[in-house]
Steps between C-alpha positions, in 0.01 A plus 500: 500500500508885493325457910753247579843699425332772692456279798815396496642826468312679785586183737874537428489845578714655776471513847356795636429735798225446654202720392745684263632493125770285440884599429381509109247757599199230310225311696586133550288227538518529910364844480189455303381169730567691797301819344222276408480327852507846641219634369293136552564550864354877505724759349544794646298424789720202548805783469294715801447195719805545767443291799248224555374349802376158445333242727533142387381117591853301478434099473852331533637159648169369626387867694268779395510866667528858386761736444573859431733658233619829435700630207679823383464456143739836453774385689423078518508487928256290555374307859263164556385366873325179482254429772603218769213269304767417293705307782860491368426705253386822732750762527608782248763654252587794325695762386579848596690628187796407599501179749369188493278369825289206596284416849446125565212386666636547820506893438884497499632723225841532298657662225536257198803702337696196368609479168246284359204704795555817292511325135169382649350903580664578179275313269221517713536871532519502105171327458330651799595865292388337141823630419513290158198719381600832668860661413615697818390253779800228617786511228483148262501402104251332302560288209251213251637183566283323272145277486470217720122292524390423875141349537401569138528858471850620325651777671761796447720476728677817636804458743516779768838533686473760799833620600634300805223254464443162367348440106140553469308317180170650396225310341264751354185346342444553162129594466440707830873651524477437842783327684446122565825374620799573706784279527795640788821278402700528810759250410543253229311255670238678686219750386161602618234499313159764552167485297276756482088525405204636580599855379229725624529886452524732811496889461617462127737240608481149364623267809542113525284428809642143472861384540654132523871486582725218494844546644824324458392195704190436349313676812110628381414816567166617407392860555171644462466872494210627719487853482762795359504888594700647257687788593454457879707571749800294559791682608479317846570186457790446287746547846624144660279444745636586866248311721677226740375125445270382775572087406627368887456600861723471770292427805778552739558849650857487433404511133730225428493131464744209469479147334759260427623436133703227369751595188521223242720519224531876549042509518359636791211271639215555744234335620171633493162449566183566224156607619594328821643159379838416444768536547642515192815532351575782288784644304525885577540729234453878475441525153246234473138377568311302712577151353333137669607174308212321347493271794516728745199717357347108482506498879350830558245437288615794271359546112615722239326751264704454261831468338842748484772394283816610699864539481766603688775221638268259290192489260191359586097481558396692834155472585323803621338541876460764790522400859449621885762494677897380531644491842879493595492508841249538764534909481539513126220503272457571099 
């Protein structure tokens, strides 16, 4: 009984700082998970690790290929470029400390510093910098929100809010201290979900070298870490990438092409032709993909690796494929 007014005590206690003492100047419950988890994942070596350069196997939405990360744990920029193996998935992101980028597959690249781009950096940036286990990093609180059971194993759960970014729950397990669980609510109705195993220790460090995401759609991502320099050199590669995309050619000399459109309830339509066949009618949108109609991909004999749940006008099921080549006109090629 004694135990159990304790508990209850320590998980009503305030909200605090993270990595600090609370307003009442005692240790709540937050403090001691997150000191325990800190020392499970290496300490003070753990404290000296700064930057990290890992190398990864990403399996997602039917597609395998590898990828590269780099993170500032000090200051929480932090960069990825996935390899065109992963189709629709190839590209980059990152973030410089202050803005917000991405590079689609294409190699196009743009600032992402919306409202809801930057609460994105924000709690990345927090959990890039392990800022709920190191005071000083990215600015945030920490606070026990109580037990909750997922697969078996009962959990503490520990809410981190970074300043500017969106609520972070932490799922530390009970018997290794390590941190199981992280749930990103980034609405009422939406939240991703990331898993983490196969902790393996690296220069003092204890690392998961195996990481299964599930975003707000229900989209898979699994990642498998395949090597880690800690403390290397990353400095380089948090700037938005300034390289031009390369994704059409304009065989005329003029360096410009024309190609009638039609303009359907205020749409823009073209016709097109795909790997040589066609044409094809096709909605034109610059902030979209590639896009064939299940019959249409019928016809060209097209089969997908696997499946995207999407949103944007609508909701729905995409099913995941690269092609050649899409034609506009008979000088312009993609």
């Amino acid at each position: 009984m004694i135990a159990a007014l304790v508990a209850a005590v320590l998980i009503s206690a305030p909200v605090a700082p993270t990595g600090g003492m609370s307003g009442h100047g005692i240790v709540t419950v937050s403090m001691a998970v997150l000191a325990r988890a800190r020392a499970a994942a290496g300490g003070d070596a753990l404290a000296r690790l700064k930057t990290i350069h890992l190398h990864e196997r990403i399996t997602a939405l039917g597609v395998t290929g590898d990828a590269d990360e780099w993170d500032d744990l000090v200051t929480g920029r932090f960069a990825q470029v996935q390899s065109k193996a992963l189709g629709p998935l190839a590209g980059a992101q990152g973030f410089d400390g202050k803005n917000a980028w991405e590079q689609d597959a294409t190699g196009l690249a743009h600032y992402t510093n919306s409202t809801n781009g930057l609460e994105n950096a924000a709690t990345q940036a927090y959990t890039t910098s392990l800022s709920y286990l190191f005071a000083g990093r990215r600015p945030g609180t920490t606070a026990a929100i109580g037990q909750q059971v997922v697969k078996g194993t009962k959990y503490l759960v520990i809410r981190a809010t970074p300043k500017g970014g969106f609520p972070i729950d932490l799922y530390f397990n009970p018997q290794t201290n390590l941190l199981d669980r992280e749930v990103i609510t980034v609405s009422r109705s939406q939240s991703g979900v990331t898993e983490f195993s196969d902790y393996r220790s690296v220069g003092g460090c204890v690392l998961p070298f195996h990481i299964h995401l599930q975003d707000a759609r229900g989209n898979e991502f699994v990642t498998t870490i395949v090597s880690a320099a800690l403390n290397a050199d990353v400095a380089a590669h948090f700037a938005m990438p300034s390289t031009p995309p390369h994704d059409f050619s304009i065989s005329s000399n003029a360096g410009r092409t024309t190609f009638p459109i039609e303009l359907i309830n205020n749409h823009i339509y073209l016709q097109a032709m795909v790997d040589g066949k066609g044409p094809f009618k096709f909605v034109f949108d610059t902030g979209g993909q590639g896009i064939l109609n299940p019959d249409i991909a019928a016809k060209l004999g097209v089969t997908g690796a696997g499946n995207l749940h999407a949103g944007g006008a609508g909701a729905g099921t995409v099913r995941v494929v690269s092609r050649g080549s899409l034609r506009c006109s008979s000088e312009a090629r993609r």
